[in-house]
PyMOL Python script that loads the backbone (N, CA, C, O; Angstrom):
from pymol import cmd

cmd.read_pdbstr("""\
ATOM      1  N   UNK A   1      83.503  68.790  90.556  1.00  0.00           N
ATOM      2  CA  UNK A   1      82.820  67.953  89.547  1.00  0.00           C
ATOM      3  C   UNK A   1      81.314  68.057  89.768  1.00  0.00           C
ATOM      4  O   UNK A   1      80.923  67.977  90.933  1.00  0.00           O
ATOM      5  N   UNK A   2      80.276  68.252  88.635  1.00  0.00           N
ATOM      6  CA  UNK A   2      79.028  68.571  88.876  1.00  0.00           C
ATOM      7  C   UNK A   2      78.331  67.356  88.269  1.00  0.00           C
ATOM      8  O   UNK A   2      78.578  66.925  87.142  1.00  0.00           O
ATOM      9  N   UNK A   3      77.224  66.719  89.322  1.00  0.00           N
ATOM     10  CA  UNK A   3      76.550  65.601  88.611  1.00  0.00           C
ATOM     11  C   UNK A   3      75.181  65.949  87.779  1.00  0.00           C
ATOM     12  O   UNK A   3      74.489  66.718  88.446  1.00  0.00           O
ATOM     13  N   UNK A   4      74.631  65.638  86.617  1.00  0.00           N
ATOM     14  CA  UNK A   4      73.571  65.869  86.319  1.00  0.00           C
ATOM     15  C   UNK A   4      72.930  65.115  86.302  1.00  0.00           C
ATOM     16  O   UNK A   4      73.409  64.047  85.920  1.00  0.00           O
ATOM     17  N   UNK A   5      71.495  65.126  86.677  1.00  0.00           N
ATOM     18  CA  UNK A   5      70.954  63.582  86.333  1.00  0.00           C
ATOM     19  C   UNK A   5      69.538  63.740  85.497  1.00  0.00           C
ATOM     20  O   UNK A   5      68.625  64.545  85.680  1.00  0.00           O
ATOM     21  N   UNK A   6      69.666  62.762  84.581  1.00  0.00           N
ATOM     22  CA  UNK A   6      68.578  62.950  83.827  1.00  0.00           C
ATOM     23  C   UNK A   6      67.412  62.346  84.077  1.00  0.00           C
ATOM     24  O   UNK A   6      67.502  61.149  84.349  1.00  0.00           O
ATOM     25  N   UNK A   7      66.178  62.894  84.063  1.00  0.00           N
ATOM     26  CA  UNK A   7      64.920  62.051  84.863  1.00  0.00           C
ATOM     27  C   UNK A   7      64.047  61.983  83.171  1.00  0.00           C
ATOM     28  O   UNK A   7      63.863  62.894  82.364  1.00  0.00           O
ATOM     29  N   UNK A   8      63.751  60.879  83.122  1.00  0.00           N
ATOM     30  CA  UNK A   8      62.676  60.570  81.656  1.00  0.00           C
ATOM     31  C   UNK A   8      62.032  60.103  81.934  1.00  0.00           C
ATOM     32  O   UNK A   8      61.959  59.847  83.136  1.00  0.00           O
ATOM     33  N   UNK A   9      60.863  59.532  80.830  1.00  0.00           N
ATOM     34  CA  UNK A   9      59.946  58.626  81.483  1.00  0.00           C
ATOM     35  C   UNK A   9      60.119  57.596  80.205  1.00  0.00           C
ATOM     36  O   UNK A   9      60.714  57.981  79.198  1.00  0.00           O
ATOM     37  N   UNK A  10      59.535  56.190  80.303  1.00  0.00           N
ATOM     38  CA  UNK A  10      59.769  55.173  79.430  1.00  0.00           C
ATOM     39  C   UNK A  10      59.732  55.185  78.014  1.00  0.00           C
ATOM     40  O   UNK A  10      60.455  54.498  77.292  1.00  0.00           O
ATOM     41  N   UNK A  11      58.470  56.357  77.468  1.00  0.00           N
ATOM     42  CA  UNK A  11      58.574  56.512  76.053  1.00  0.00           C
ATOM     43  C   UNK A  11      59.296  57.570  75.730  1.00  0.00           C
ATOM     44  O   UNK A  11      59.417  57.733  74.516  1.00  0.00           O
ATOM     45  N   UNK A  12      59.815  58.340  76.409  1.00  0.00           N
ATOM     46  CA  UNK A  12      60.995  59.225  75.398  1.00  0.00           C
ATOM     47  C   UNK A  12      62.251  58.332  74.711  1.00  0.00           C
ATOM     48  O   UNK A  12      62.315  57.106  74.796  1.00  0.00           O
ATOM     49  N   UNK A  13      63.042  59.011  74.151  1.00  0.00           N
ATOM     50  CA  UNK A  13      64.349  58.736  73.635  1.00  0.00           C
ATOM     51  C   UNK A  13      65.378  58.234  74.520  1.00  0.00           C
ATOM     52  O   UNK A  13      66.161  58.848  75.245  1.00  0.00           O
ATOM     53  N   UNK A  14      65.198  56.817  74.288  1.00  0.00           N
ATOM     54  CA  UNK A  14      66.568  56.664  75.251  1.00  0.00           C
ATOM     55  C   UNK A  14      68.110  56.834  74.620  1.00  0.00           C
ATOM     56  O   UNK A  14      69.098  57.375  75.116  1.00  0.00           O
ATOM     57  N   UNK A  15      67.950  56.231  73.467  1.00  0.00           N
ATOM     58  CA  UNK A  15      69.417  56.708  72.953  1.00  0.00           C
ATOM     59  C   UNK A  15      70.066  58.171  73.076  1.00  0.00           C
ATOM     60  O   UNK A  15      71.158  58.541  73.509  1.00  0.00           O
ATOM     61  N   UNK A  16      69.099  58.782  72.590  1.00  0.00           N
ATOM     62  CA  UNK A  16      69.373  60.280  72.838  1.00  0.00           C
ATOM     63  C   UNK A  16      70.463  60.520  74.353  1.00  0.00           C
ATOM     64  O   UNK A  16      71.660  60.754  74.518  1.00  0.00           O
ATOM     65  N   UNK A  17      69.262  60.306  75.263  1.00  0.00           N
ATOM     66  CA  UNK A  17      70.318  60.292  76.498  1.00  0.00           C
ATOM     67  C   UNK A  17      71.167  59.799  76.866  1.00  0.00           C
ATOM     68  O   UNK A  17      71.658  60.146  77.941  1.00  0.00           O
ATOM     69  N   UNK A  18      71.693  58.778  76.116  1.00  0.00           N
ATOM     70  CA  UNK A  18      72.924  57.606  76.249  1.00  0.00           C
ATOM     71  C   UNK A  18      73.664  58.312  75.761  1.00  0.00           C
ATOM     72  O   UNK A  18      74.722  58.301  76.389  1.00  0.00           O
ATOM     73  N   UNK A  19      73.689  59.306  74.482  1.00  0.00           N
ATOM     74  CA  UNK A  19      74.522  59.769  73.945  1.00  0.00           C
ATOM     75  C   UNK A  19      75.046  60.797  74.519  1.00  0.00           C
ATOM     76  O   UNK A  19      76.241  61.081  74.441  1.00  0.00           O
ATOM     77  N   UNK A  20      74.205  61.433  75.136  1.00  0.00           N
ATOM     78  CA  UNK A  20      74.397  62.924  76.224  1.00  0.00           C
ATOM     79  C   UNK A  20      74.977  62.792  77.235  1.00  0.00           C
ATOM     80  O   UNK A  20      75.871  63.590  77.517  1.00  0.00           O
ATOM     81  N   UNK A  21      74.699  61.913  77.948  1.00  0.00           N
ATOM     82  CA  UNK A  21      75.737  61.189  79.160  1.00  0.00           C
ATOM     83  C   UNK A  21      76.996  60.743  78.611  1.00  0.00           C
ATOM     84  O   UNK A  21      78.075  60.948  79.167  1.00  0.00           O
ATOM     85  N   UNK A  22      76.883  60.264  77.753  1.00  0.00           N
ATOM     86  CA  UNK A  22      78.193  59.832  77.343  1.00  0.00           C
ATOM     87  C   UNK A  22      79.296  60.804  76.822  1.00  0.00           C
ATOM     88  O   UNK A  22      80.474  60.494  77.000  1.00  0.00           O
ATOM     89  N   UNK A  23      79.005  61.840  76.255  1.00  0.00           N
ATOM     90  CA  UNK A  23      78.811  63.306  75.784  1.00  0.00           C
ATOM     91  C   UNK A  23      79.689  63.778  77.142  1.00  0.00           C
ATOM     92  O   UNK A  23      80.918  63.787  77.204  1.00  0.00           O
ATOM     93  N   UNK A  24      78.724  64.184  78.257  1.00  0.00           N
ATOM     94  CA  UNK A  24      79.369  64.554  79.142  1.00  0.00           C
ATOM     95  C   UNK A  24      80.379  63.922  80.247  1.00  0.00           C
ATOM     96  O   UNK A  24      81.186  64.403  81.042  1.00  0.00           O
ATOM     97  N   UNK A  25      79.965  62.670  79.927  1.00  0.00           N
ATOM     98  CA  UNK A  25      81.274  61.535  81.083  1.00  0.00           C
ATOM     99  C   UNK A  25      82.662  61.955  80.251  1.00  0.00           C
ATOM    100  O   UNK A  25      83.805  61.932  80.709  1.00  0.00           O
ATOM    101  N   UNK A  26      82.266  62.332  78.953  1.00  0.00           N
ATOM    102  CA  UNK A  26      84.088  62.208  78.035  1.00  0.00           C
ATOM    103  C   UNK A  26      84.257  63.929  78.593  1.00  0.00           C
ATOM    104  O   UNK A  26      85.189  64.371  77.920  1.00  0.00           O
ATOM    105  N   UNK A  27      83.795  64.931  79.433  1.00  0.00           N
ATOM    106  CA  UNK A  27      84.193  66.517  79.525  1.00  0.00           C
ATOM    107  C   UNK A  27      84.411  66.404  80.818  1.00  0.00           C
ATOM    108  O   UNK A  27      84.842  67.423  81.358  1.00  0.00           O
ATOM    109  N   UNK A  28      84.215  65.312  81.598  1.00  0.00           N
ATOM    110  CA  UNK A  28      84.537  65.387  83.047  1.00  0.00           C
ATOM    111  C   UNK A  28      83.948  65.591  83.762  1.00  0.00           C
ATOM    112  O   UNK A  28      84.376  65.977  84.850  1.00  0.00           O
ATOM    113  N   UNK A  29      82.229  65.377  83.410  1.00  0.00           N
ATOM    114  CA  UNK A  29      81.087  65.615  83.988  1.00  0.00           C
ATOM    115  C   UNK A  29      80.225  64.351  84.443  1.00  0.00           C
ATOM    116  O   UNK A  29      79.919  63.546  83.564  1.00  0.00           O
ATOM    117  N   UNK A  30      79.710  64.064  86.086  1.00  0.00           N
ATOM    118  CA  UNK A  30      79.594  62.650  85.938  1.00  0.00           C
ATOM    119  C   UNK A  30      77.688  62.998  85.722  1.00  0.00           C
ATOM    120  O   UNK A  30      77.184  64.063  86.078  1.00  0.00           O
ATOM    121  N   UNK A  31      77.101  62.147  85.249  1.00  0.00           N
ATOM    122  CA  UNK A  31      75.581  62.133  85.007  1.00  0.00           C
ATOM    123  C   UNK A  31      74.916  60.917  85.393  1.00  0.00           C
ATOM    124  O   UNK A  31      75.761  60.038  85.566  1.00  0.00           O
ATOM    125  N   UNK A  32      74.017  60.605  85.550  1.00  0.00           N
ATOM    126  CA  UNK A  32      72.894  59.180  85.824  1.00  0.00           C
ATOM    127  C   UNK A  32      71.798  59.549  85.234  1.00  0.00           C
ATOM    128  O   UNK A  32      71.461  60.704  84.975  1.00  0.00           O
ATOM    129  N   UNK A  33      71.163  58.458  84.989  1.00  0.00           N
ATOM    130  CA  UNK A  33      69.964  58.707  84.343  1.00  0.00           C
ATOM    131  C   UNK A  33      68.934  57.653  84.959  1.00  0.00           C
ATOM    132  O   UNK A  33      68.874  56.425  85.020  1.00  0.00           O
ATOM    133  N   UNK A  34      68.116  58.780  85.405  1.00  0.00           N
ATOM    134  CA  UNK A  34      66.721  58.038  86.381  1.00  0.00           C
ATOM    135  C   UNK A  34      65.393  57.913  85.299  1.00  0.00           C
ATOM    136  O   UNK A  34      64.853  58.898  84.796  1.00  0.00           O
ATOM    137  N   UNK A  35      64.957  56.399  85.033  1.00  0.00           N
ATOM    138  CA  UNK A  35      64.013  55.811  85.008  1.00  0.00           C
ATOM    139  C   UNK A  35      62.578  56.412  85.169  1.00  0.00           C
ATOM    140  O   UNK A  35      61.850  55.464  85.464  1.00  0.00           O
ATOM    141  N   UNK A  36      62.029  57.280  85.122  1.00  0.00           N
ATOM    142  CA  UNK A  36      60.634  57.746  85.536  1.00  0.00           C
ATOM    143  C   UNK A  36      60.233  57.091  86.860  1.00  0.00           C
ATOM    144  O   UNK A  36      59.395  56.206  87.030  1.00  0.00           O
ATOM    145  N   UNK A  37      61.067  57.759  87.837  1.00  0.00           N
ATOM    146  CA  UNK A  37      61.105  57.732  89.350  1.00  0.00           C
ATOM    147  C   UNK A  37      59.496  57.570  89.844  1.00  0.00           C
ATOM    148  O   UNK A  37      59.050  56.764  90.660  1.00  0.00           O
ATOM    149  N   UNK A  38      58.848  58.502  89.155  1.00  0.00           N
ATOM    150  CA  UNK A  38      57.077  59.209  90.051  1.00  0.00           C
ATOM    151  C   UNK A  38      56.697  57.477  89.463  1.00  0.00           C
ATOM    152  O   UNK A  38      56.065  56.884  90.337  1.00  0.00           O
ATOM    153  N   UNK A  39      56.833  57.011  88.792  1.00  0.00           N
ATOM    154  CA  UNK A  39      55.966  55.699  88.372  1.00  0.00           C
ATOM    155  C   UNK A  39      55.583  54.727  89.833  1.00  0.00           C
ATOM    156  O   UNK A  39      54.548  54.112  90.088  1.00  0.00           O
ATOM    157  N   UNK A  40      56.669  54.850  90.524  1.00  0.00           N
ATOM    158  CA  UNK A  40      56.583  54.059  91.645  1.00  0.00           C
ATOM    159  C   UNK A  40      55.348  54.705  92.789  1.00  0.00           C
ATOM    160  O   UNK A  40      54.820  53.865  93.518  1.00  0.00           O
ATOM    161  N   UNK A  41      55.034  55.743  92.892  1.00  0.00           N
ATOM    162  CA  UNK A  41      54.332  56.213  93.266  1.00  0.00           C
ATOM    163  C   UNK A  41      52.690  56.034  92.675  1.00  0.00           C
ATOM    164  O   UNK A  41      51.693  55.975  93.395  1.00  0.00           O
ATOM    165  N   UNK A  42      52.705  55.992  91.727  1.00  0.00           N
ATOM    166  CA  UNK A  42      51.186  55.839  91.156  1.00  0.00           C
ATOM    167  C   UNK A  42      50.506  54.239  91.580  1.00  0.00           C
ATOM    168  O   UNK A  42      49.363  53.941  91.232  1.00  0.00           O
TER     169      UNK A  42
END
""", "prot")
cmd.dss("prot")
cmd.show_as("cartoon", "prot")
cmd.util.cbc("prot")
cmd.orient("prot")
């Protein structure tokens, strides 16, 4: 099983990626989706 994880930042599309994850959780693919991680850093 391969995980993908999606990294965005706050103003892109979030639905988009809800749909894509969801997309791939129904093919047997597990995914997460990270928050614009580097923010914590600045």
């Amino acid at each position: 099983m391969s995980k993908i994880i999606f990294v965005q930042r706050e103003s892109e599309d979030r639905l988009g990626v809800m749909i894509l994850s969801s997309y791939l959780k129904s093919k047997g693919c597990d995914s997460e989706i990270v928050i614009d991680p580097y923010k914590k850093i600045k």
